[in-house]
N, C-alpha and C positions, 0 to 999 in steps of 0.2 A: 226847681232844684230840690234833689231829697236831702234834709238833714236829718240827721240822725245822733238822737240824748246822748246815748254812752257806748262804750266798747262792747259790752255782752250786746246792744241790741245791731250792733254794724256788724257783727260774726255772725249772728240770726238772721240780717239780711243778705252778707255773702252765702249762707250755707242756702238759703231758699232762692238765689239765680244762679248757684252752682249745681242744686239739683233738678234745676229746670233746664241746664243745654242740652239734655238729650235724655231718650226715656230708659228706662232701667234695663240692662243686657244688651242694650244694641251698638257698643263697641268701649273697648277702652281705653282711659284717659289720663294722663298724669297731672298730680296738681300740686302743687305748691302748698293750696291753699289747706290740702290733707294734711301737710305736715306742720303746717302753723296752727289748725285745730290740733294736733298731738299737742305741742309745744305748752299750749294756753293746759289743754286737761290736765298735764304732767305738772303743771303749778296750780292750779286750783287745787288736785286732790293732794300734791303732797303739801302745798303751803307756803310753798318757794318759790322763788324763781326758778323758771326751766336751767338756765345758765347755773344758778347752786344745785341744785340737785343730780343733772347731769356731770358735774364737779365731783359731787361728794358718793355719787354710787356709782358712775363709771368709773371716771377719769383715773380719779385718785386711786383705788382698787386696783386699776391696771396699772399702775405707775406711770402716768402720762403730762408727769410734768414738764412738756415743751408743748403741751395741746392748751387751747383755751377760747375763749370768747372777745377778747381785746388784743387783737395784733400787737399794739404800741404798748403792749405792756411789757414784751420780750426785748431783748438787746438788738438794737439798732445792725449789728452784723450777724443778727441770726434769723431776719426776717426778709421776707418777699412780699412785695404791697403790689396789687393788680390795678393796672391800668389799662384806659380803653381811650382809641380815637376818638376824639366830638368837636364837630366845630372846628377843626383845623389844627388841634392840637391836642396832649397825651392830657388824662385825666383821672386822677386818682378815684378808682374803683373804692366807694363809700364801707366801710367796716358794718358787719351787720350786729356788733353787741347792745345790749338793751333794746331790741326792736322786738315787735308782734313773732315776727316773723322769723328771728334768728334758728329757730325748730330744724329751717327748710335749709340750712345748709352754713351755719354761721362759728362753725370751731373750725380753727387755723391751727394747724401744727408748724414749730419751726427745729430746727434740729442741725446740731453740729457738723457740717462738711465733713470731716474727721471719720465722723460717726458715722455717716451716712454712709462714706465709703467703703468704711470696713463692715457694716453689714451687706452691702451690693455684692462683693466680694464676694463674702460667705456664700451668699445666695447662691454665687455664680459657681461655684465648687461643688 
């Protein structure tokens, strides 16, 4: 069994058996793991968490306060929580805030019906 000390050396060893599934130019690949390595550099170099600094230079800038990292932080009738079959029965689909991984897809918008509909509209005009 491999163990592995600390975080920077488990990223060093995903980045050396993700660069070994196949050799350089001969097709391409999506990965996950491209956007959790963004995730991690965007806090090392600025010094924050991915989640505050995607906060405080996006979010905030664009006025996107019903976007965020914690679903259960919004009001209870302004959210959608994803579930999936397993086992025989419905299962609440895991929030991805404070994880490695949050980079790869982990900000939730929720937004007033209301709202919603009156820009569809607009759209639709």
């Amino acid at each position: 069994m491999l163990r592995i000390a600390s975080m920077s050396k488990a990223f060093t060893v995903l980045a050396i058996l993700k660069l070994l599934s196949r050799g350089p130019g001969l097709a391409i690949e999506y990965s996950n793991y491209g956007y959790a390595t963004l995730g991690r550099i965007i806090s090392n170099v600025s010094g924050t968490s991915y989640e505050n600094y995607i906060r405080r230079e996006i979010m905030i800038p664009l006025g996107m306060t019903s976007s965020g990292f914690d679903i259960f932080a919004s009001l209870r009738a302004r959210r959608a929580v994803g579930y999936r079959w397993q086992a025989k029965q419905w299962v609440r689909e895991p929030g991805m805030e404070g994880r490695s991984f949050g980079a790869m897809g982990g900000i939730e918008t929720v937004q007033a019906a209301k709202s919603a509909m009156r820009r569809t509209r607009a759209l639709a005009t």
